[in-house]
N, CA, C and O atoms as a GROMACS GRO file, in nm:
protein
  496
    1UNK      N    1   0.239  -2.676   2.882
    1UNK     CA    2   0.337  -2.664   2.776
    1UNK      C    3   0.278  -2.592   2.655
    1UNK      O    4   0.331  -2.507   2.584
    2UNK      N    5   0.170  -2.640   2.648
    2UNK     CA    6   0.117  -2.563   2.490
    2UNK      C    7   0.122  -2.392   2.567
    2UNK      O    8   0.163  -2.289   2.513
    3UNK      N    9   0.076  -2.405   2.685
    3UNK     CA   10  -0.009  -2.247   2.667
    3UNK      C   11   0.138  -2.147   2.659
    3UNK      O   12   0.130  -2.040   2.598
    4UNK      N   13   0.279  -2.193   2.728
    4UNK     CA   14   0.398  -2.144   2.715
    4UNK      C   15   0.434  -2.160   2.555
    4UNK      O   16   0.536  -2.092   2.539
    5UNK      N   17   0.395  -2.218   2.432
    5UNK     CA   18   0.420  -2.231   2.344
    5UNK      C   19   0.351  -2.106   2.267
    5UNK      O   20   0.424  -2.035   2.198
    6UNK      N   21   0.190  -2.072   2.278
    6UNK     CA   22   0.118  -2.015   2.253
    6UNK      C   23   0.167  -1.882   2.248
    6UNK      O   24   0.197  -1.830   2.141
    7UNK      N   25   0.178  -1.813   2.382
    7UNK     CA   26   0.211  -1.688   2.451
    7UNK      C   27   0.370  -1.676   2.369
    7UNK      O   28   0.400  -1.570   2.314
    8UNK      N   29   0.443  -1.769   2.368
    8UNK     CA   30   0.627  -1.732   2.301
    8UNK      C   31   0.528  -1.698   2.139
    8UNK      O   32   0.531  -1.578   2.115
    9UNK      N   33   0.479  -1.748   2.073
    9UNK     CA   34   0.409  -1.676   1.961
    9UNK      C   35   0.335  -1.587   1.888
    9UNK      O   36   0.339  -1.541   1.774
   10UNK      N   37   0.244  -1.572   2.014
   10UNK     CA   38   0.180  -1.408   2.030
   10UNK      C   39   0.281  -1.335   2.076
   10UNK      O   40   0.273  -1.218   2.039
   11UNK      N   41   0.426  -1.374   2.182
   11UNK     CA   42   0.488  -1.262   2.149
   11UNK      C   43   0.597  -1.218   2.050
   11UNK      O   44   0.658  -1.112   2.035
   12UNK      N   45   0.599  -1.334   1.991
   12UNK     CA   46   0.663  -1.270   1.907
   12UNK      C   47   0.620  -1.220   1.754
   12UNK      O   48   0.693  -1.172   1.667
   13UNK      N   49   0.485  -1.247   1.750
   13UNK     CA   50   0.400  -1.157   1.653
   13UNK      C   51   0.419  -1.012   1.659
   13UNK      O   52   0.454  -0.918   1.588
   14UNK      N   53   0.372  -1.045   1.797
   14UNK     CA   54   0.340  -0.843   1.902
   14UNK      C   55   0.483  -0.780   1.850
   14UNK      O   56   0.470  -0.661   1.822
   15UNK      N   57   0.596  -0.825   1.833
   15UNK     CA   58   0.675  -0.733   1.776
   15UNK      C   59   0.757  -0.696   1.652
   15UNK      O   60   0.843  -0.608   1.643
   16UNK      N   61   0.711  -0.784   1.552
   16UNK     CA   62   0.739  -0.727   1.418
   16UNK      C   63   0.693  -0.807   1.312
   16UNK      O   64   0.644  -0.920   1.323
   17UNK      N   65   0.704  -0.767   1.249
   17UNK     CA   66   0.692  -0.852   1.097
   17UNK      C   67   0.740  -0.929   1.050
   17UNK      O   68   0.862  -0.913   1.034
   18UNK      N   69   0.675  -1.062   0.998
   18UNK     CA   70   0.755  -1.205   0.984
   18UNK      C   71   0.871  -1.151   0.862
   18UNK      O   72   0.852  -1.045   0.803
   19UNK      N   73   0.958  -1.214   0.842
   19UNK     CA   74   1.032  -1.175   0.730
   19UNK      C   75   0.991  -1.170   0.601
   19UNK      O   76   1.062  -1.112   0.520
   20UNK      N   77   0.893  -1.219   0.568
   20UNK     CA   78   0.862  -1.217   0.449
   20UNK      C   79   0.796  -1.080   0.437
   20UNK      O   80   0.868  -0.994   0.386
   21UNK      N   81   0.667  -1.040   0.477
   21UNK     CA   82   0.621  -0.920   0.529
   21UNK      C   83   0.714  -0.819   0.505
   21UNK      O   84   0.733  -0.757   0.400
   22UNK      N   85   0.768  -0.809   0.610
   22UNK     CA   86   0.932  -0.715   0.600
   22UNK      C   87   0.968  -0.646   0.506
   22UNK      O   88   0.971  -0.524   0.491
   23UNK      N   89   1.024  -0.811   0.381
   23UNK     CA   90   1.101  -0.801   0.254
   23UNK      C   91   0.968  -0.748   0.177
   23UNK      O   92   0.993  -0.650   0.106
   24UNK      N   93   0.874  -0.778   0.176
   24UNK     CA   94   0.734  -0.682   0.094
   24UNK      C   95   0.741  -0.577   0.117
   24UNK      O   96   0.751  -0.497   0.024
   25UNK      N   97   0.739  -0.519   0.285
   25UNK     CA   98   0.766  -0.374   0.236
   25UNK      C   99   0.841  -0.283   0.251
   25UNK      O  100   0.811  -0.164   0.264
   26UNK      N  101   0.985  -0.350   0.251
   26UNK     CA  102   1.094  -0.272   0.240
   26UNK      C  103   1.104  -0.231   0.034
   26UNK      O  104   1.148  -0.139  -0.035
   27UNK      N  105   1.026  -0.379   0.007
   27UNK     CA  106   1.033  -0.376  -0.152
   27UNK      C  107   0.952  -0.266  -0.195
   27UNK      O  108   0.968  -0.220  -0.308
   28UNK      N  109   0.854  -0.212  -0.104
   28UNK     CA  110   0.716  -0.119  -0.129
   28UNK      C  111   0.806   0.051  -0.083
   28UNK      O  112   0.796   0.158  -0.142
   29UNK      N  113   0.894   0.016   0.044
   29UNK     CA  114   0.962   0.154   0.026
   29UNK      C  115   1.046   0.183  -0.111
   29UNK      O  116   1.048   0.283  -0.183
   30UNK      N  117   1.120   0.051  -0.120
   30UNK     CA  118   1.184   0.097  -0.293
   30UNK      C  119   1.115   0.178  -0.397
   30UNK      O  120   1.152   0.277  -0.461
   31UNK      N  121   0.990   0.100  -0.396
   31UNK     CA  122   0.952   0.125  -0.517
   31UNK      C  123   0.849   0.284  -0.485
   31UNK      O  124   0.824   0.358  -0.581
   32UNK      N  125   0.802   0.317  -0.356
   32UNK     CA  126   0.794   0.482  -0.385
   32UNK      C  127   0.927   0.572  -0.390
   32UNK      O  128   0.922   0.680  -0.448
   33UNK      N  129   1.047   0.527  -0.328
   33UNK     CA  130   1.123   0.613  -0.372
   33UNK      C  131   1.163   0.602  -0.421
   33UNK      O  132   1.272   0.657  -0.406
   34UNK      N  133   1.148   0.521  -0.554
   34UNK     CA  134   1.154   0.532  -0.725
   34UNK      C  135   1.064   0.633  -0.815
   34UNK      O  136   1.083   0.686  -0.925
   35UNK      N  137   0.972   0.636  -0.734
   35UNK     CA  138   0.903   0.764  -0.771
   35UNK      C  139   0.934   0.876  -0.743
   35UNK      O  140   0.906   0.974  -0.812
   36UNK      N  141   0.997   0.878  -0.634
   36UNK     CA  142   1.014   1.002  -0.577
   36UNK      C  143   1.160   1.034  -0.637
   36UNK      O  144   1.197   1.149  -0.665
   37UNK      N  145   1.234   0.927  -0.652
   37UNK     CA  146   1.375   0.995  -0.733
   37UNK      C  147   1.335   1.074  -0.871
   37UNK      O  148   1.368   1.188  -0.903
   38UNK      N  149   1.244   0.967  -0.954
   38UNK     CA  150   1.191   0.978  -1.096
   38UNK      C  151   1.158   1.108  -1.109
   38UNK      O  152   1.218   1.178  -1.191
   39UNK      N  153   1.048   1.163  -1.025
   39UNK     CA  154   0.985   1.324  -0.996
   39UNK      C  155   1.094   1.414  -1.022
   39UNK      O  156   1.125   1.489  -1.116
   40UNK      N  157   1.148   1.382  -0.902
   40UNK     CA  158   1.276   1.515  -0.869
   40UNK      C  159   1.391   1.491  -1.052
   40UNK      O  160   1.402   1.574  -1.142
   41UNK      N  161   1.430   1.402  -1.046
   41UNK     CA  162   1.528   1.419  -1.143
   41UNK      C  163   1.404   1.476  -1.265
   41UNK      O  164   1.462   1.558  -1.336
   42UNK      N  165   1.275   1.462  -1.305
   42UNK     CA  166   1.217   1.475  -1.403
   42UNK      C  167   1.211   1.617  -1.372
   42UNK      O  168   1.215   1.683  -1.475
   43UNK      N  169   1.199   1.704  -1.242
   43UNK     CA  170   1.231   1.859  -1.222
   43UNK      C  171   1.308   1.894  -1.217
   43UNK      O  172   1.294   2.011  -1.181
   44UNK      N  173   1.403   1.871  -1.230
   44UNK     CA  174   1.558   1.921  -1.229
   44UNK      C  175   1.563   1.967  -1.403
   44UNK      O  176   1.591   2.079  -1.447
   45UNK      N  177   1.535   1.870  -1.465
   45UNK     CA  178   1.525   1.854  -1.620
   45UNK      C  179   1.472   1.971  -1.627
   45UNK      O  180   1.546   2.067  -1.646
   46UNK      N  181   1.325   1.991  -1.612
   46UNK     CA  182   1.237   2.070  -1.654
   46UNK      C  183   1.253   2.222  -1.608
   46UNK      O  184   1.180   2.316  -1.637
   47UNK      N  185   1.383   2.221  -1.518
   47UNK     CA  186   1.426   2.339  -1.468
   47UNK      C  187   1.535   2.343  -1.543
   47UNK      O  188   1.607   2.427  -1.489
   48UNK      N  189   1.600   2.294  -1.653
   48UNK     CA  190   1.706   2.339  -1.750
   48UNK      C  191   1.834   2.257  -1.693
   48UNK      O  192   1.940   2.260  -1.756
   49UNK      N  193   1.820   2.182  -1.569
   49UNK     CA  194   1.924   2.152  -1.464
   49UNK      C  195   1.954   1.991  -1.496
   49UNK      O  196   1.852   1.927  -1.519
   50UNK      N  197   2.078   1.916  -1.501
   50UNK     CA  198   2.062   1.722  -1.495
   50UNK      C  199   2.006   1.690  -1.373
   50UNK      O  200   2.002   1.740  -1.260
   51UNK      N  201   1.961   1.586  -1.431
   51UNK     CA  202   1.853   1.555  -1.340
   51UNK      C  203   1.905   1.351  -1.320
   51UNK      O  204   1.842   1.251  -1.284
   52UNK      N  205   2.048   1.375  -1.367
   52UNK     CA  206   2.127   1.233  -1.362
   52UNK      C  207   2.120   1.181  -1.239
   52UNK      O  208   2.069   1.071  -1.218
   53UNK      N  209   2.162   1.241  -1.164
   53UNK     CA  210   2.198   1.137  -1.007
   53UNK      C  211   2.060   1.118  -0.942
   53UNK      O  212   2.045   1.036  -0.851
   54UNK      N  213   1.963   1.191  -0.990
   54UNK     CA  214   1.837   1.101  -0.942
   54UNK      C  215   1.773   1.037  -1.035
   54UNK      O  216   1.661   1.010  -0.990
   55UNK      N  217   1.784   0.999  -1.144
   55UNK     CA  218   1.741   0.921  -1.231
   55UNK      C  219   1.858   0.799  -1.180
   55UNK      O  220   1.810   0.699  -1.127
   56UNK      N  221   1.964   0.804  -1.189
   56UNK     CA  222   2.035   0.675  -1.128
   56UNK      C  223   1.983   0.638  -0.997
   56UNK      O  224   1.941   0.525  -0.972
   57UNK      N  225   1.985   0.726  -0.921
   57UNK     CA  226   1.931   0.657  -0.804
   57UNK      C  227   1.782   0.547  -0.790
   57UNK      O  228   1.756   0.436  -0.744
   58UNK      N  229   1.704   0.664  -0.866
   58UNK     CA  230   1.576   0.586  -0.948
   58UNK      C  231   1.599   0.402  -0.966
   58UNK      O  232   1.561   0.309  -0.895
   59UNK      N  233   1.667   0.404  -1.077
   59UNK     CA  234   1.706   0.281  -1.145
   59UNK      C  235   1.761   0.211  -1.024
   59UNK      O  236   1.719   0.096  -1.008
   60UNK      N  237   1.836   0.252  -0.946
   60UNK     CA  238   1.914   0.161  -0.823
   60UNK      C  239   1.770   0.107  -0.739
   60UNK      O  240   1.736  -0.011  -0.725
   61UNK      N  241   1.705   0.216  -0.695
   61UNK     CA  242   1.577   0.162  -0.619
   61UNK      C  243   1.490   0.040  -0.679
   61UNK      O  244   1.434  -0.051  -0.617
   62UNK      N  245   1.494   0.071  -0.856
   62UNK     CA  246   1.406  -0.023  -0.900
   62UNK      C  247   1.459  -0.119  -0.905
   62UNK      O  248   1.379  -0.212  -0.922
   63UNK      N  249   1.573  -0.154  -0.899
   63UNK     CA  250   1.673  -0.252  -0.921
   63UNK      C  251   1.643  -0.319  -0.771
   63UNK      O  252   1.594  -0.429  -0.798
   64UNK      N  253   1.647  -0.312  -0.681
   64UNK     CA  254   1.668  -0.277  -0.556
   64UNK      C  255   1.519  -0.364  -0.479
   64UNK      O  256   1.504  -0.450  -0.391
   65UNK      N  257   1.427  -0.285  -0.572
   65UNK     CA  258   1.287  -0.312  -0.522
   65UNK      C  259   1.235  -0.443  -0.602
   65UNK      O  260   1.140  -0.514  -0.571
   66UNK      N  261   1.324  -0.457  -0.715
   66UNK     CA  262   1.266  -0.575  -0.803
   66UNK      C  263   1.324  -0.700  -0.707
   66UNK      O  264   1.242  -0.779  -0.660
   67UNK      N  265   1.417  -0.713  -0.688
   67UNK     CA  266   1.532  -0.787  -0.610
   67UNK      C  267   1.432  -0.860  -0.487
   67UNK      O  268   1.427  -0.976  -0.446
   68UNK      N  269   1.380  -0.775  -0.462
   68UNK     CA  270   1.302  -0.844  -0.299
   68UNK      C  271   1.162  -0.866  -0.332
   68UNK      O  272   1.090  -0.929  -0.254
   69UNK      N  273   1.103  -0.806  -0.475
   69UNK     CA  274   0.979  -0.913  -0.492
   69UNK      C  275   0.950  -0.947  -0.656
   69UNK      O  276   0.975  -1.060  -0.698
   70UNK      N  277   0.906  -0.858  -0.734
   70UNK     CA  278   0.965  -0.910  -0.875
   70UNK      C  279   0.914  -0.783  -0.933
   70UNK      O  280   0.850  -0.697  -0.872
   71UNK      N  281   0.957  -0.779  -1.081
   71UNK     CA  282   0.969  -0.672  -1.176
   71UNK      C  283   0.820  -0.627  -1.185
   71UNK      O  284   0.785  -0.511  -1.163
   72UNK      N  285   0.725  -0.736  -1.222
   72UNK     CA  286   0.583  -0.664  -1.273
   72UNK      C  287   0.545  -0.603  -1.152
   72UNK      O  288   0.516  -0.484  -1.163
   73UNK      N  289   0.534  -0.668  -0.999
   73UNK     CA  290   0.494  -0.628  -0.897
   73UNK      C  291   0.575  -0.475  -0.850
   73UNK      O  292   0.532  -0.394  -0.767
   74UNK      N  293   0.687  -0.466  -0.920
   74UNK     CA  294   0.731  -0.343  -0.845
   74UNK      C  295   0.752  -0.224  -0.973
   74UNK      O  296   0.816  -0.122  -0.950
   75UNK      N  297   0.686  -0.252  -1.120
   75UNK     CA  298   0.638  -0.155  -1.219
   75UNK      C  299   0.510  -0.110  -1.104
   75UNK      O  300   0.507   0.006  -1.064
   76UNK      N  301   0.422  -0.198  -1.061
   76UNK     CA  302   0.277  -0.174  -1.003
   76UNK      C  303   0.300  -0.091  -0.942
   76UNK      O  304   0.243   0.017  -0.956
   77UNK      N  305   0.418  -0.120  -0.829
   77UNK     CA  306   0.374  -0.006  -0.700
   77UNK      C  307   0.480   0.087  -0.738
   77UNK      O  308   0.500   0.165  -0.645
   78UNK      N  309   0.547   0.106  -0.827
   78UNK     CA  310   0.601   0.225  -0.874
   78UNK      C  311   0.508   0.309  -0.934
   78UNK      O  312   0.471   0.409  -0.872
   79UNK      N  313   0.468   0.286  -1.040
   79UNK     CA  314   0.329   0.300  -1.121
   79UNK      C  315   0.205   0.381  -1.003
   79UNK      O  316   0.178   0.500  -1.016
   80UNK      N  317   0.164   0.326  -0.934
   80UNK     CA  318   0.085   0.387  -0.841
   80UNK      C  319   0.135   0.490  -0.754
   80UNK      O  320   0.088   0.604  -0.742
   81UNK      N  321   0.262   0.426  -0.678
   81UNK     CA  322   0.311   0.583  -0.608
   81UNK      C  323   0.372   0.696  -0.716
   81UNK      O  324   0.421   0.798  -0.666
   82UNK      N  325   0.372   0.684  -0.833
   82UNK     CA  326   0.414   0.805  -0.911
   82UNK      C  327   0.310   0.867  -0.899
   82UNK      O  328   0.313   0.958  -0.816
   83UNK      N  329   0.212   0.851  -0.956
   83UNK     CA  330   0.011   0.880  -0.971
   83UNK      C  331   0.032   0.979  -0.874
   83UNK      O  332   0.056   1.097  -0.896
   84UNK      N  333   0.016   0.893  -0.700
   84UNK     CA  334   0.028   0.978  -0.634
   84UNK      C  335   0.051   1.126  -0.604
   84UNK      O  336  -0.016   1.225  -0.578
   85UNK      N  337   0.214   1.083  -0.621
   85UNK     CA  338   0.256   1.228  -0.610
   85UNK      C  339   0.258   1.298  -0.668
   85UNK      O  340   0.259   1.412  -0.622
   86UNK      N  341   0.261   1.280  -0.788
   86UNK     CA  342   0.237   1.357  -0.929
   86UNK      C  343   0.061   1.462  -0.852
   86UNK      O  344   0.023   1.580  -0.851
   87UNK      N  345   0.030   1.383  -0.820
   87UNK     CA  346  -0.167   1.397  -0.781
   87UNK      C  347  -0.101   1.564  -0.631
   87UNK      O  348  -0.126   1.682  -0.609
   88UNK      N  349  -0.022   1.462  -0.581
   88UNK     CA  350   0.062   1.570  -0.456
   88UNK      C  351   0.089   1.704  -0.475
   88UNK      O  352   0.060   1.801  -0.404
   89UNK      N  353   0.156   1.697  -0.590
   89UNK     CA  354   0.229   1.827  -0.613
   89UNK      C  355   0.123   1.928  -0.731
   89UNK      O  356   0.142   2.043  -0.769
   90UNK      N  357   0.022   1.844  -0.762
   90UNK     CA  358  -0.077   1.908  -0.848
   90UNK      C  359  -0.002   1.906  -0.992
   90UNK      O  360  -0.023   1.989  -1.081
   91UNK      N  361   0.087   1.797  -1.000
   91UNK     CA  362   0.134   1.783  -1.166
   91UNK      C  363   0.235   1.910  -1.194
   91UNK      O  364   0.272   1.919  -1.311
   92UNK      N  365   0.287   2.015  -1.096
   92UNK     CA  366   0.353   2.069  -1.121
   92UNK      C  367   0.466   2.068  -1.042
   92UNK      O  368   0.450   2.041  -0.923
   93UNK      N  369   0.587   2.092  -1.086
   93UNK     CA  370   0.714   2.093  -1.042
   93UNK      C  371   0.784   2.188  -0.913
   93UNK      O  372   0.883   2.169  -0.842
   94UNK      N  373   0.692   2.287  -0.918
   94UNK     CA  374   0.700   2.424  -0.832
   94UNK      C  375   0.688   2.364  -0.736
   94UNK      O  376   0.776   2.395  -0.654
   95UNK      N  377   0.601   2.269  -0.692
   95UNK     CA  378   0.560   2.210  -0.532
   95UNK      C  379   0.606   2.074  -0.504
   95UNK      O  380   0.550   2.000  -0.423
   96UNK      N  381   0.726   2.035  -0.584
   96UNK     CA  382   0.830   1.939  -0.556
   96UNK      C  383   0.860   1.959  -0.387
   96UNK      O  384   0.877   1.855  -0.322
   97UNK      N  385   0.865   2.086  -0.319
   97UNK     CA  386   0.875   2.068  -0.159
   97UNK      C  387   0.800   1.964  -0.092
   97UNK      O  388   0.836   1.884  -0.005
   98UNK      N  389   0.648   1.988  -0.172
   98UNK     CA  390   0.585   1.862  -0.040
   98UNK      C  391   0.643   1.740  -0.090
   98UNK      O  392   0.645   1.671   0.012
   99UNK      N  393   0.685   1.678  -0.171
   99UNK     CA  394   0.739   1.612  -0.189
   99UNK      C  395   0.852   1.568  -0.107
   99UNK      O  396   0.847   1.467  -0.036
  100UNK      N  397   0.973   1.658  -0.119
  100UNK     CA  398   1.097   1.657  -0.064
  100UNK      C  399   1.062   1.664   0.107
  100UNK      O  400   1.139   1.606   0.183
  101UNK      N  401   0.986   1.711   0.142
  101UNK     CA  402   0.951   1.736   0.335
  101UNK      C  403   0.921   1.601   0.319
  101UNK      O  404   1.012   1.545   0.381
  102UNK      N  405   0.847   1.515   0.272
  102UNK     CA  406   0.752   1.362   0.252
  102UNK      C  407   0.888   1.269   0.268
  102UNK      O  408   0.916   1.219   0.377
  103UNK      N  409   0.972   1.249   0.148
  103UNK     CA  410   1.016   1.134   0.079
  103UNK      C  411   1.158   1.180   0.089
  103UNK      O  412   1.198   1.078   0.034
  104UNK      N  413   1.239   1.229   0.106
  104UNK     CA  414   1.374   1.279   0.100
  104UNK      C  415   1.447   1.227   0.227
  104UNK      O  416   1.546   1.159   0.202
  105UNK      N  417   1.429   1.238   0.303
  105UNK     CA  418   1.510   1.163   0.410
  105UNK      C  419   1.508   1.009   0.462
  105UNK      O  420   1.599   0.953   0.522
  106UNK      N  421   1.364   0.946   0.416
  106UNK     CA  422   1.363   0.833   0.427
  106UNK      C  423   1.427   0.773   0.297
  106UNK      O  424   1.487   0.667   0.316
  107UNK      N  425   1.426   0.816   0.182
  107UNK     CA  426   1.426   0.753   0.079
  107UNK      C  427   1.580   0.781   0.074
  107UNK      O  428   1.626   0.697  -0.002
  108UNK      N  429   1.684   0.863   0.122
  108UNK     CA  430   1.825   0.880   0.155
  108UNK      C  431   1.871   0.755   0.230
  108UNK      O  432   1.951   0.665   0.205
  109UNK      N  433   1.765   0.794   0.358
  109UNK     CA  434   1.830   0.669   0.431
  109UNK      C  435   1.820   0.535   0.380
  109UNK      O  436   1.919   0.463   0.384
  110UNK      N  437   1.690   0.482   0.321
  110UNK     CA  438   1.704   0.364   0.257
  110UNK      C  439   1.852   0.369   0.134
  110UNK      O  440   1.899   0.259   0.108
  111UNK      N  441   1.888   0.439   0.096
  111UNK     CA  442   1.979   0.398   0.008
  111UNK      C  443   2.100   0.375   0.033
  111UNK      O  444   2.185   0.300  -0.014
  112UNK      N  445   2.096   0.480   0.148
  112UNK     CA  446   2.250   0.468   0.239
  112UNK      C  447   2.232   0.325   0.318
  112UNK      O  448   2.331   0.252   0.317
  113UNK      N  449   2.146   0.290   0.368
  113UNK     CA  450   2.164   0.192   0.528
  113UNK      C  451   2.018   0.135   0.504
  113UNK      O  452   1.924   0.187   0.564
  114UNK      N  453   1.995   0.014   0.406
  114UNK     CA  454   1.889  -0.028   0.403
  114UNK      C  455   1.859  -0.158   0.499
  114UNK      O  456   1.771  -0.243   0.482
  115UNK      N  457   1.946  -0.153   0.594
  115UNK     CA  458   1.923  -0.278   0.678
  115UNK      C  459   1.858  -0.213   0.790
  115UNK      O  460   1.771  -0.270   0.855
  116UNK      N  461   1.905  -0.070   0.818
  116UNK     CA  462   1.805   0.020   0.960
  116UNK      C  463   1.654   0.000   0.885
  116UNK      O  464   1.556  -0.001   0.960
  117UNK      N  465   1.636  -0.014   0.763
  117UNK     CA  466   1.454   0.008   0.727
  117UNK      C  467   1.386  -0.067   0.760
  117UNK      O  468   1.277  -0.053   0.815
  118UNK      N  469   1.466  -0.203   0.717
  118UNK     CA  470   1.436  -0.360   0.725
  118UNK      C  471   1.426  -0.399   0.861
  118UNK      O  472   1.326  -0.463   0.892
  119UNK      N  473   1.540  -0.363   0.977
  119UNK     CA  474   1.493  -0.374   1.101
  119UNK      C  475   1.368  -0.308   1.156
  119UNK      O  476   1.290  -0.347   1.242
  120UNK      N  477   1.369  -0.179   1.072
  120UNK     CA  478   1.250  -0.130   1.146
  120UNK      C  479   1.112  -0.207   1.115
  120UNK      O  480   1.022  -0.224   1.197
  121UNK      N  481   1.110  -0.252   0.980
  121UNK     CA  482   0.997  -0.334   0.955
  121UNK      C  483   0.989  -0.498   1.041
  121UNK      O  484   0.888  -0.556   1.079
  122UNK      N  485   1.115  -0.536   1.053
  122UNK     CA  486   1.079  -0.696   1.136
  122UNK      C  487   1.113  -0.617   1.320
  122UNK      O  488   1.151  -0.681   1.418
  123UNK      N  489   1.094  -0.513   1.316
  123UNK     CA  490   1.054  -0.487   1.457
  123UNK      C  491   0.922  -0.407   1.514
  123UNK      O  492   0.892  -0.377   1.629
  124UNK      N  493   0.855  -0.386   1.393
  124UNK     CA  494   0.759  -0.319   1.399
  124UNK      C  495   0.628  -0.387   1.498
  124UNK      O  496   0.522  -0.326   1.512
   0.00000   0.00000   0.00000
């Protein structure tokens, strides 16, 4: 009996992430593509262009990302993945592409359908 108890627990380790896990880093995708909204709308600006609907989106993510773990923790990993990419694009706006090839379709889909992310993390 134990060793059938054992094995139902290793397998169900072997295939994803406890929920808590999960909700950490679905909270950790928020909060880079809070950076990654922040960037783009901050180039849009700097190209003479609004740079509104990704600064809202921004705020939705942080909103979003605070929600599933808390505010100081998700200034942090906002805070750090900005660094990043900022570090990515060499601080200039011109190379917002590697950016957009990186972070643009995941960070869409999380906003559209954030329960496909979340499955993917408790199935991982």
């Amino acid at each position: 009996m134990k060793l059938k108890y054992i094995l139902l627990l290793l397998s169900a380790s072997a295939y994803g992430y406890e929920p808590e896990q999960a909700q950490a880093n679905l909270s950790t995708d928020y909060a880079s593509c809070t950076s990654y909204f922040l960037i783009v709308s901050q180039g849009f600006e700097a190209s003479g262009k609004s740079g509104e609907v990704y600064q809202s989106l921004a705020e939705q993510s942080f909103s979003l990302a605070s929600g599933l773990s808390n505010p100081k923790v998700t200034e942090a990993r906002v805070k750090l993945s900005y660094q990043e990419m900022a570090s990515e694009i060499d601080h200039n706006f011109s190379n917002i592409a590697i950016l957009i090839d990186k972070h643009a379709k995941l960070c869409t889909q999380l906003m559209e359908d954030p329960s496909e992310r979340l499955d993917y993390w408790l199935n991982k």
